[in-house]
N, C-alpha and C positions, 0 to 999 in steps of 0.2 A: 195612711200611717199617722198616729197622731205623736209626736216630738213631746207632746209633754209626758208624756207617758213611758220614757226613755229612761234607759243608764248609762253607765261611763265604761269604758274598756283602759285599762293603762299595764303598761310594764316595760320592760326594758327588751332592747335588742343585744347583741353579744355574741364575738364569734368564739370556736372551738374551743378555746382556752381562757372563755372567760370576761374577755376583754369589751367595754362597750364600743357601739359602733353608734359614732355622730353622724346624723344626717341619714341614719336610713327612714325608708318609706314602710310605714304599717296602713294597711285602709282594709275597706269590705266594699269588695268591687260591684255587688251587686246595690250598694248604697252610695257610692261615691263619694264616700267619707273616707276621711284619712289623716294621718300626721308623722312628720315627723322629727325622730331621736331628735334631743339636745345631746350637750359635750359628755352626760353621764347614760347617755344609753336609757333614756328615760323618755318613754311617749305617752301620750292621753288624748283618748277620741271620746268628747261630751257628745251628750245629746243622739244617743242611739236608737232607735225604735226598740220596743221588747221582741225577741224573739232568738230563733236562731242562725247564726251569722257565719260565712266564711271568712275568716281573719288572714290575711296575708303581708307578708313579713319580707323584703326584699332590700337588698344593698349593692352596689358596682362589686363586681368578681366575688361574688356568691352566688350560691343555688337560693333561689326562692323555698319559703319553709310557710304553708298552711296547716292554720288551727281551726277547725270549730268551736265557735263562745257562744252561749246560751246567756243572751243577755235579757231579765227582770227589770222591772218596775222598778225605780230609785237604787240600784244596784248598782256596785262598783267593784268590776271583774278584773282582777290580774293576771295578764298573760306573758308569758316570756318564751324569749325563741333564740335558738343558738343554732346561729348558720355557719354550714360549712363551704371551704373553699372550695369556690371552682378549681378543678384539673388544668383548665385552657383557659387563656386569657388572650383578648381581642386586640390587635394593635395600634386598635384605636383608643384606646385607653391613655385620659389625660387627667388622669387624678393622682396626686405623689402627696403620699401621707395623710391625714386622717379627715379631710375636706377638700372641698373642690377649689378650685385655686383659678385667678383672674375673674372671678365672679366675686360684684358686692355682695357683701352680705346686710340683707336688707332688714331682716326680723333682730341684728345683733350690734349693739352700738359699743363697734370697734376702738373707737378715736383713741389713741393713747394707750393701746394694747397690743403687743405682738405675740402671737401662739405660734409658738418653734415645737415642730415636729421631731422624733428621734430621725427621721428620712434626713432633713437640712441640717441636724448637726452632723451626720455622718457625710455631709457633701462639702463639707467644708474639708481645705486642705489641713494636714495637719501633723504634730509633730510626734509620731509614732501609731495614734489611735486618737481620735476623734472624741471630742471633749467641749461641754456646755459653756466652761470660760470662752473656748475660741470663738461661739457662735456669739455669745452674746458684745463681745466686741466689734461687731460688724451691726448691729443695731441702731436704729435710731435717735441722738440722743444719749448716746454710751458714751464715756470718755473712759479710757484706760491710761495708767500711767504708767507701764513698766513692766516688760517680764517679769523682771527678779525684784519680787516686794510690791510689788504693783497695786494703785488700789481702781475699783471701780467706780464711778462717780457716773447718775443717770438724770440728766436734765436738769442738773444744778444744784443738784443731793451729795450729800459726804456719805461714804458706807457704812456709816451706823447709820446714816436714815434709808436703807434700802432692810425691807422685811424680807426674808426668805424664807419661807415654808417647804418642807417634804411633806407629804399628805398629810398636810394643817400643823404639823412639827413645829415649833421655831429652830431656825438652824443659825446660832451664832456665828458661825466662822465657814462660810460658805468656799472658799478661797483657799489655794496650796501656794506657799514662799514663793513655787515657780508660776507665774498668773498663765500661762498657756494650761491650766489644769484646775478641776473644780473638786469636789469633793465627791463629785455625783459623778456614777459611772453611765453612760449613755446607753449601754445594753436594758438597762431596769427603768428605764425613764418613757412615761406616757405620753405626755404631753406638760410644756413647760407654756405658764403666761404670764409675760411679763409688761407689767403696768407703770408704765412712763409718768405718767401724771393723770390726776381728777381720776382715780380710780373710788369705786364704788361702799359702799358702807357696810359691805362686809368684811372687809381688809380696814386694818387702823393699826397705830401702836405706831408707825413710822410717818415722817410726814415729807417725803420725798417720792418710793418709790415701793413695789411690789414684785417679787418675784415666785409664783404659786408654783412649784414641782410634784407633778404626780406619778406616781410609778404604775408598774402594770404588775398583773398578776402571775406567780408561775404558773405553766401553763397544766390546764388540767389536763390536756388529753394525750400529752407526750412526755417522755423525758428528755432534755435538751442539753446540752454543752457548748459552751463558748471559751478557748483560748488564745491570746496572744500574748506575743511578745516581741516587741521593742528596744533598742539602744538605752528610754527612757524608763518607760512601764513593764511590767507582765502582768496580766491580770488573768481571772478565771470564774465563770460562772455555770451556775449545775442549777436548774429545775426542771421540773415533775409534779405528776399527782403522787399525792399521800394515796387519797380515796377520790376514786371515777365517781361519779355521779352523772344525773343526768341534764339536760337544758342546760350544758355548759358549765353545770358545776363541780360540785366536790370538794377535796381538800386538797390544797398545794404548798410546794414549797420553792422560796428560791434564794438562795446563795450566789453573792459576788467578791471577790476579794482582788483588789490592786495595790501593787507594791512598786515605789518608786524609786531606783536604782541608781541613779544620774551620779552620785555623789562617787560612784565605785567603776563607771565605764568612760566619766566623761575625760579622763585624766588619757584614755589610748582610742576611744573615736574620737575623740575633741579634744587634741591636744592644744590648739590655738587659741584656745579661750580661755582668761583670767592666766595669762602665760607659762599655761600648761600647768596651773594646779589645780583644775579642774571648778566644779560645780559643788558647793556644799551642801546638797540639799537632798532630803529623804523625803518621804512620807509612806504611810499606807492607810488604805481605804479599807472597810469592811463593813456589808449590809448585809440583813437577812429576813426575809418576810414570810408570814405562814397568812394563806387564804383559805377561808370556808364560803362555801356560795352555795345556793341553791337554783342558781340560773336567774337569780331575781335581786334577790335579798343576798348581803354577804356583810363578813367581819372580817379585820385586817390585825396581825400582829406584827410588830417590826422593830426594827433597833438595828442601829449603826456607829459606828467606831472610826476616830477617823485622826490622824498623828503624823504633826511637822517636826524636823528638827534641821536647824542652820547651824551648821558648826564651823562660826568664824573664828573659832579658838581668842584668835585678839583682832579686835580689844574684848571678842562679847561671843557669847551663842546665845542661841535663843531657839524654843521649842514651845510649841501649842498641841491642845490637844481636844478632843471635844467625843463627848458620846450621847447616847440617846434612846430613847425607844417609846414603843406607844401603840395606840389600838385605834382603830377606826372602824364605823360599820355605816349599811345603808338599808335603810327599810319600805318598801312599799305593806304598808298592814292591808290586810285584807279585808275590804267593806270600805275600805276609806281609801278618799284621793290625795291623803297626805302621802308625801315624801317626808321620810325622819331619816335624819344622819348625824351622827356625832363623831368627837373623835379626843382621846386623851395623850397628853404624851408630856413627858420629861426629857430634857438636854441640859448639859455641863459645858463650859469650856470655862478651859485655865491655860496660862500663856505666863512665861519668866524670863526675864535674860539675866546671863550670867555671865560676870566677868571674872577674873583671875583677882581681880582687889577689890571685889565685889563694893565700888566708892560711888555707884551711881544704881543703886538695887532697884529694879523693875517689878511687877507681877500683879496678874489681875486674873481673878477669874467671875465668872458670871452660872448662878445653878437656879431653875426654875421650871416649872411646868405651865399647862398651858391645858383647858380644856373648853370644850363647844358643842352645844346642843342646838340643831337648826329643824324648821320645821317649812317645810316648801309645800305650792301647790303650783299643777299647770291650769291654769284657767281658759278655757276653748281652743285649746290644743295648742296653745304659741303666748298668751299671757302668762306671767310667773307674777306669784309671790311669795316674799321668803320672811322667813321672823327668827334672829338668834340670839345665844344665851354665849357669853364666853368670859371666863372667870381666868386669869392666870396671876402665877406671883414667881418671885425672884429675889435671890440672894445674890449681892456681889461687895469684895475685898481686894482693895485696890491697895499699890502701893507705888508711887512715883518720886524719882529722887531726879530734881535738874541738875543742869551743869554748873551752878551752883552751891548745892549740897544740900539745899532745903527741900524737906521731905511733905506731900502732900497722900492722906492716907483718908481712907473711908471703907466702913462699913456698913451695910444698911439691908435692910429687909423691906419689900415691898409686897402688895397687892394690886391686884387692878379686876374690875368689874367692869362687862360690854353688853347693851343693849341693844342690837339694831335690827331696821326693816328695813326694805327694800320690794316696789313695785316697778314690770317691765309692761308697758301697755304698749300693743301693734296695732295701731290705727288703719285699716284695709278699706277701699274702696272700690267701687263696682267700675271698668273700666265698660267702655261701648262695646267691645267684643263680647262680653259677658262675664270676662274673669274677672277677678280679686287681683290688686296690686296694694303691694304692703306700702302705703304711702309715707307713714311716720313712726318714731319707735321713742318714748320717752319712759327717762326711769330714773326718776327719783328716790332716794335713801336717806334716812335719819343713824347715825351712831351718836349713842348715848354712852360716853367712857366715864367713868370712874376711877380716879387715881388716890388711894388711899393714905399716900406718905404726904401728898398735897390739900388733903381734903376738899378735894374737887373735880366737878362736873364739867366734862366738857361734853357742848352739844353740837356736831359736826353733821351739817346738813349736807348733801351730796346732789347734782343732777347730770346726767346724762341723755343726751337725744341725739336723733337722727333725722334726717329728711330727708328723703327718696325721691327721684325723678329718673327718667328713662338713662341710665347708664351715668348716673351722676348722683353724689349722695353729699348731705351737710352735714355735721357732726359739731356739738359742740359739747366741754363735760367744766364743773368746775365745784367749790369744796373748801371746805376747813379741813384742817388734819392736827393733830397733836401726838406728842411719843416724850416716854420717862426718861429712856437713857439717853448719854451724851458720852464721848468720844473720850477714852482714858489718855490720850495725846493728843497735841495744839491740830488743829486743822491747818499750819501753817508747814508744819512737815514735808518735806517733798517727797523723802524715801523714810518708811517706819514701818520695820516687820513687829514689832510690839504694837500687839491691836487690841485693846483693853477694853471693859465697859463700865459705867459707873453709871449711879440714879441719878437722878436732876439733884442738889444740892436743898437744902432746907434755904439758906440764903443764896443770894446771888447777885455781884458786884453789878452795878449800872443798869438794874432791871427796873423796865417802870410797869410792869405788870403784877397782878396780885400771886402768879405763881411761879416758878421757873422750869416750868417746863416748853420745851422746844413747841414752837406752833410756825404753823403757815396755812398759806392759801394759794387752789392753784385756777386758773385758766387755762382754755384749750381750745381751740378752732379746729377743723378740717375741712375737706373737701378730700372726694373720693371720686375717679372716675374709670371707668370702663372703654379702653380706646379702641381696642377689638381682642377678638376671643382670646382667653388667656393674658391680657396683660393688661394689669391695672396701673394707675399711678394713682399716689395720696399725698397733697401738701397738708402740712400741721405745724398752727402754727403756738406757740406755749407761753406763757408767764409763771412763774413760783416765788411769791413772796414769802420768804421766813420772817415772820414778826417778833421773832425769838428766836434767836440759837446761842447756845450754850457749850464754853469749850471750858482748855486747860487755859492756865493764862502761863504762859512759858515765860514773858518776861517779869515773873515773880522773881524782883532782888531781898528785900528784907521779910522776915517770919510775919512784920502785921499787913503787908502786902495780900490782897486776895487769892484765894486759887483758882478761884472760876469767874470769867466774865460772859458777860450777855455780848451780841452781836446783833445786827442786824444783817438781812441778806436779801438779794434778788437775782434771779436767774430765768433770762428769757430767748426766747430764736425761733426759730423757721428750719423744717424739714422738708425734703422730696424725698420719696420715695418713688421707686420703679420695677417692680416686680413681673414678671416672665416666666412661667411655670408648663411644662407638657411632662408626656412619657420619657420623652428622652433629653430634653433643653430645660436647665434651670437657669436661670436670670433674677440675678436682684442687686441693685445699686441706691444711693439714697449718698442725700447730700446735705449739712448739716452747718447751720449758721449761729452762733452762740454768744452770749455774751453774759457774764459771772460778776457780779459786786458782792462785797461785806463793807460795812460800816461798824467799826470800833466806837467804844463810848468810853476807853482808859480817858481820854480828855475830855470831858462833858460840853466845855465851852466851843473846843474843836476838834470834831467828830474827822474819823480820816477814814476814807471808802477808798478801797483796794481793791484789784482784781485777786482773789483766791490761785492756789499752785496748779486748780483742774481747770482755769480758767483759757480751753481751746477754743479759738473764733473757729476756725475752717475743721470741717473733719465731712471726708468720703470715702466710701465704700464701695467695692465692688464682688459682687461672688457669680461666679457662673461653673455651670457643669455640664458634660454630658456624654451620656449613656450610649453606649452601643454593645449590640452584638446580645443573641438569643441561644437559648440552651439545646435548642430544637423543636422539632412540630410534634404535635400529635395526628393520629389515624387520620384525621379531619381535615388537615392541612393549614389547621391554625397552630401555632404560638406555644409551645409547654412554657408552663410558667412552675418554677418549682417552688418549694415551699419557705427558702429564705430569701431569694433574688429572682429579677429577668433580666438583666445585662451583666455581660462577659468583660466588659471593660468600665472603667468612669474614669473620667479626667475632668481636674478642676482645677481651679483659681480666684488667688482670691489677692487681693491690692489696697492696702488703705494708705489715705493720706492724712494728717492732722497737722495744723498751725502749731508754731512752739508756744510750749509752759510760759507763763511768766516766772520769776525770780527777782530777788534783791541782790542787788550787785554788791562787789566788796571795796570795798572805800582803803583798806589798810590793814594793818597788821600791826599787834605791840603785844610785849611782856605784860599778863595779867598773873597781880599776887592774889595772890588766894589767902592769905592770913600774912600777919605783922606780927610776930614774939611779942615782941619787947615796949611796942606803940608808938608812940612818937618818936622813941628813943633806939630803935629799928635800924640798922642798918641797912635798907634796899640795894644796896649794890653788892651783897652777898648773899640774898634771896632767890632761890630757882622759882620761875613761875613758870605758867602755861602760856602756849600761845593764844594770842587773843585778836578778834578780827572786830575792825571795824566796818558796819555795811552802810547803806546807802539808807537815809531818814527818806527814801522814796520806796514804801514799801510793793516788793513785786513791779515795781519796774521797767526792768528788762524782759527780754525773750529769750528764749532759747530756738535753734534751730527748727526748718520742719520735720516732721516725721513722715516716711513712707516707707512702702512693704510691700513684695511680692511674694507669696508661698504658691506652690503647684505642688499637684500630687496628682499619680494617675495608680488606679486600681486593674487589677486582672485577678479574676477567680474561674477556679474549675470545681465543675459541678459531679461528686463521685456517686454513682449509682441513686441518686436523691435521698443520698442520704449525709453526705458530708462535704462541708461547703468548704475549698480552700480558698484561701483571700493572702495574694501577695501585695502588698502595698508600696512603693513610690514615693517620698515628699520632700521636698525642700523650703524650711525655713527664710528667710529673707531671702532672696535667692538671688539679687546681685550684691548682696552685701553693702548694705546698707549702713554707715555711721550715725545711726538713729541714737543722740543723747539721751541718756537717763536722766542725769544730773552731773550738776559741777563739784567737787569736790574739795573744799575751799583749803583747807589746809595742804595738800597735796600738790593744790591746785595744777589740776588735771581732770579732764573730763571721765565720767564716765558711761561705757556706752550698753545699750542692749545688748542680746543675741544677734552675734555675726551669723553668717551661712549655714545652718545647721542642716543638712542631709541625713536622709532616717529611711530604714527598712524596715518592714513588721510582715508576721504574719502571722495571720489567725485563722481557728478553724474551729468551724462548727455542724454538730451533731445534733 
């Protein structure tokens, strides 16, 4: 056989309904060629002999699916296969969700990346129905600061520097009042990856962290339903094919809508909380996506809806809101071993508080789109290279009144332009037995940003690698970053449900760089090891220098005073992780060592470095689950495994602990006048003023108490004729009642605390 005289075979694998399947095996057994899927269901076997070939197509609990390919001279042949489920499933099945689990991943340089399965958000305990906020708070490197108003902070990041994407979206307002709840319903969600630090040069705009959201397709080959209902939520989802098709495709549709009720039950299930005047909080969710696919090739259309409102009456309410929508598609052309994917999309959010003397007027909103042209190739089955185009722009009108009364306002229109590459090279070696062992994995990226209101280049080189040894792997990734917007309230805030956004300013107070936009750079180590089957541990250790960040400057007292100053920041630590994965036992624990600076430059002579409000030294984690009990056997004496679940029960747990906030202590209290009539000639001792505190010229301080949390929840579902799944649920909230501080409340002074013991029943059912 002569090899140079060969061609390419590539396409994707995908089961029933559509969905890729990562990690399966394509080869031609009488060639002992093969490869396989990456995360999009996409595989490429170079260097074929001409001829004609038996292709075969195979994944854990699926039937095997053979094609015949008639492979030519410099040809490059598309094939696609959509397998269906096995009826029986074996009990030795230890794979849970969409990869093998306790095995490094040696061709994929992980470092500083965690991919949550929809399996692990739904094993987490939780407060009605299982939700992407919960999971992501048990993460490595996550700090969370509060149920109610809470914000997320990942490795030393403020939440405007975290990107969150729904397939390629931007999604400004990722987050509901109540932080036990995301915007994303867990039923429509594919796979979630979320990039801690030195993440790669296709992501940019944000220069902290990444959170990429993918959803799945409705399904093509059924109609489905899903309801529940909760204390908290009700929610409801409906898809189907439009048009059957064949190799897995067609036309579908899928519909989700949740509505959040808390504000109208918590007053007679929870009478205990806020003493007995219950929860002020609503929201509702609404997504809907239409899929065309030809088993190969497909285009996505989508758009989403999604609305807070807190009605603290006094002193304020306040209400956000955001919506969306956009297209996606993915192309293998035929003749060629490109992969083409694009995707376009527009989102809104707008956010107001209101008071009854409306003397301190709020609101901010943010409108823009976003689009991206990518061109990939697999190079000998496991090399990639990618090349992309991504053009977006945005409007935002801001308006901020301090406690004060001086008002800081901006309007502005921006653009921004992206250029970037990216190569993954797997360096494989011949071991003495004869096989191949994937020794090394290196993968450097260039992003070329363009920010148009700055007229400036940023050039953000990127690298990531790996290094492989027998059950032991090194990893290290690190990077420039830059991003336009900046945070419509001080980052000194402890609690602030006004979440605003603004551009980088044209000026900017104490900046010694030529532009003011936010930058950093990150570092990253690891070490990955394999201690036996199924259970891995990974230390990682981080640095994130911000060379630039840019906020509100809150102690704005006179009009020629700035309104924005520059900062500087560092944020670095040490993680463990411990993961434990089978058919019936989940395990995963991580423990997490931290340390947060900012350096002010209001005094140029004397610069004052402070730990930040997210600044947690200690924080752990614990989640574990498991699974028992089967639906029955079949003829064979194996296993029925039906078509939404195999176990009759789950019970789970999950425990975190974190070191207390810092805070500025309060030194005193006195009569602050807010205006003089008359001037000197004034009589102050007939003046009402406000009260007014004095705090401590040591900023952040103090500490606040630790925090810690047990939630359990145990599941029982009954399986009716395989065709409707009921699911009774279980869980409890803090579950000994924990006095977990939120914050001090200085005027009041009086603490106030999280969610006591919240106890929740739910049940869902699905068709």
């Amino acid at each position: 056989m002569v090899y140079a005289q060969s061609g390419q075979v590539r396409g994707t694998v995908v089961n029933a309904d559509g969905e890729p399947l990562s990690g399966a095996a394509v080869y031609i057994p009488q060639l002992k060629l093969g490869a396989y899927t990456n995360e999009q269901g996409i595989y490429s076997i170079p260097r074929i002999p001409a001829g004609t070939w038996d292709l075969v197509a195979t994944y854990f609990g699926f039937d095997s699916l053979h094609k015949e390919v008639v492979v030519e001279f410099g040809s490059v042949k598309t094939v696609g296969f959509a397998l269906k489920e096995q009826a029986i499933s074996m009990n030795e099945v230890e794979i849970l969700g969409q990869k093998p689990t306790g095995v490094i991943q040696k061709t994929e340089v992980d470092i500083g990346v965690t991919s949550v399965t929809p399996m692990e958000i739904n094993l987490m305990p939780s407060l009605g129905a299982p939700d992407l906020a919960q999971y992501l708070q048990v993460l490595p490197g996550v700090v969370f600061t509060g149920d109610q108003g809470g914000q997320l902070y990942i490795r030393g990041g403020t939440p405007i520097m975290n990107m969150v994407l729904l397939d390629d979206m931007i999604i400004y307002s990722p987050f509901h009042s109540i932080g036990l709840f995301s915007v994303f319903d867990p039923d429509y969600i594919r796979s979630v990856d979320v990039y801690s630090a030195a993440f790669p040069g296709q992501y940019g705009g944000r220069v902290s962290s990444v959170i990429d959201i993918r959803t799945r397709n409705g399904s093509f080959s059924k109609f489905k339903t899903k309801l529940n209902v909760n204390p908290f939520t009700a929610a409801a989802m409906v898809e189907g094919p439009l048009i059957r098709g064949k190799n897995g495709g067609g036309l579908s549709f899928l519909v989700s809508a949740r509505n959040n009720y808390i504000d109208k039950t918590a007053q007679t299930v929870y009478p205990y909380i806020n003493n007995g005047e219950g929860l002020p909080y609503n929201f509702l969710d609404l997504y809907g996506k239409v899929t065309a696919s030809d088993g190969v090739n497909y285009a996505n259309l989508f758009g989403f809806s999604q609305r807070d409102n807190v009605n603290y009456e006094f002193p304020a309410d306040i209400g956000w809101q955001s919506t969306g929508g956009g297209a996606n598609f993915q192309l293998l052309p035929s003749g060629s071993g490109a992969i083409v994917s694009g995707a376009f999309a527009y989102s809104q959010y707008s956010t107001a508080l209101e008071s009854g003397s409306e003397t301190y007027p709020r609101r901010s909103s943010i409108a823009g789109f976003n689009g991206t042209l990518k061109l990939g190739y697999i190079i000998n089955s496991i090399d990639e290279f990618s090349f992309g185009l991504t053009f977006l722009g945005f409007s935002t009108d801001y308006l901020f009144t301090n406690s004060f009364g001086l008002q800081t306002r901006q309007q502005a229109s921006n653009s921004e332009a992206v250029v970037y590459t990216r190569y993954k090279k797997v360096f494989r070696v011949k071991q003495a037995n004869g096989k191949t062992f994937d020794r090394a994995v290196i993968e450097p990226s260039l992003r070329l940003h363009y920010y148009n209101n700055q007229s400036q280049i940023m050039a953000e080189p990127r690298l990531r690698a790996k290094l492989n040894f027998d059950g032991l792997s090194f990893s290290l990734g690190t990077g420039l970053y830059s991003q336009n917007l900046m945070p419509a309230v001080s980052d000194r805030d402890v609690v602030n449900l006004f979440q605003g956004f603004l551009s980088s300013p044209d000026e900017l107070a104490y900046s010694t760089k030529p532009h003011t936009l936010q930058t950093a750079w990150h570092g990253l180590f690891g070490v990955e090891a394999e201690i036996v089957r199924n259970l891995t541990t990974t230390v990682e250790g981080w640095y994130k220098g911000f060379t630039q960040v840019t906020t509100i400057n809150r102690d704005k007292i006179f009009a020629e005073d700035p309104d924005f100053i520059t900062e500087l920041g560092a944020a670095y630590g040490l993680d463990l992780i411990l993961k434990y994965q089978t058919k019936q036992v989940y395990f995963y624990a991580n423990y997490g060592l931290a340390k947060v600076t900012r350096t002010d430059r209001i005094q140029t002579d004397n610069p004052r470095t402070y730990p930040p409000v997210w600044d947690r030294r200690h924080t752990a984690n614990l989640v574990a689950a498991y699974r028992k009990g089967n639906f029955g056997k079949g003829s064979d004496g194996r296993m029925f495994k039906p078509r939404f679940t195999d176990s009759k029960w789950e019970f789970s747990v999950r425990w975190s602990l974190g070191s207390g906030f810092p805070f500025t202590q309060t030194q005193g209290y006195f009569e602050k006048l807010d205006f003089i009539e008359d001037g000197a000639q004034t009589d102050i001792s007939t003046q009402n003023g406000q009260l007014g505190l004095i705090l401590s010229e040591d900023l952040n301080a103090g500490r606040l108490p630790y925090y810690h949390r047990l939630d359990l929840s145990v599941d029982r579902r009954w399986l009716i004729s395989n065709l409707v799944l009921i699911e009774l649920s279980g869980g409890v909230i803090n579950t000994y009642n924990r006095d977990n501080i939120f914050y001090f409340d200085r005027v009041r002074f009086a603490a106030v605390y999280q969610f006591p013991i919240l106890p929740s029943l739910s049940l869902t059912m699905r068709y």
